[in-house]
N, C-alpha and C positions, 0 to 999 in steps of 0.2 A: 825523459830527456827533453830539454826543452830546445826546439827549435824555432820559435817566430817569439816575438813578445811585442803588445801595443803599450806605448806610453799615452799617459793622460790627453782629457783635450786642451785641458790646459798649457802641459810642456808642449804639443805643437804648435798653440798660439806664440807660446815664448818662442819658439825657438824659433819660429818665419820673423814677428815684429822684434822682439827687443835683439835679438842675436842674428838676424838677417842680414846684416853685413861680415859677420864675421864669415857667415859662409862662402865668401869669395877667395877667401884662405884656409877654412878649416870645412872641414868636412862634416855634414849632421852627428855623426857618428862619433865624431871625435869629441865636437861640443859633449853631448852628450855622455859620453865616458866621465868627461873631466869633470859635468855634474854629478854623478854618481858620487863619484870617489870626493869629491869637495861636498855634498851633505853628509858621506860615510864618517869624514875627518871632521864635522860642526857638530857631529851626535845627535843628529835628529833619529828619533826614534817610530817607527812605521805603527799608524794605528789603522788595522787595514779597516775599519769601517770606511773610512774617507777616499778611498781608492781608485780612481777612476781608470777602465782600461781600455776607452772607445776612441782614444786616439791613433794617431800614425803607428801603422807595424813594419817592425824592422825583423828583420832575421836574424837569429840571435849571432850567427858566422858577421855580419856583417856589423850588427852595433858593439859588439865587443870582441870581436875577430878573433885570433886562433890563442888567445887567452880568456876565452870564456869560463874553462873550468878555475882557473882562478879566481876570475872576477867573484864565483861560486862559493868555491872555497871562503873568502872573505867575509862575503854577508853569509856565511853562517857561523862563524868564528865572528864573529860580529853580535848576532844575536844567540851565542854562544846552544847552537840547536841545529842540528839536521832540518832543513826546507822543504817542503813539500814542491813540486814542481810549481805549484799555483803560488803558494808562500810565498815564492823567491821570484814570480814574476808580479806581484803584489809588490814586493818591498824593494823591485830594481825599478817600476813605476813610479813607485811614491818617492825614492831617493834621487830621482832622476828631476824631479817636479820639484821638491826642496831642492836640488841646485840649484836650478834654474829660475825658482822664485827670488832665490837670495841677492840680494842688489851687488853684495860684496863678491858675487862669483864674476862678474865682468873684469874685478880687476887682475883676475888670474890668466886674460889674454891681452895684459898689457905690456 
């Protein structure tokens, strides 16, 4: 059962510079959802060599709040496979880090 998960160092840098204003409206957590699910819906596919997990950790209750096991459910009907705990904190890091790299995700909190 996975309770804590770190995102990239990278999504932390994004998330303080390019998306640091938004936080005065949206909540880390929220940003972050809405990249998830916007590289889930681009079909970026997780190569977990690439992976980085020595970024910001969040609690899994708090970065995807009392629908976690859905969020769950999703990326594995996603990668059409049952997740290892690690799997699915691999490919919610890496999915979280393609949103938030993508320039086109800013305009989804216009």
């Amino acid at each position: 059962m996975i309770t804590r998960l770190k995102i990239s160092r990278s999504s932390a840098g994004l998330l303080s510079h390019r998306y640091g204003g938004l936080q005065q409206q949206l909540t880390p957590n929220i940003i972050l959802r809405n990249a998830l699910m916007f590289s889930l819906n681009n079909g970026d596919v997780c190569d977990e060599s690439t992976v980085d997990l020595a970024g910001t950790e969040f609690q899994i209750s708090t970065l995807l709040g009392t629908n976690a096991e859905i969020y769950f459910m999703l990326i594995n009907e996603y990668y059409k496979k049952n997740l290892k705990d690690d799997e699915m904190k691999k490919r919610i890091a890496f999915h979280i880090e393609c949103g938030l790299k993508n320039e086109d995700f800013k305009d989804v909190f216009i």
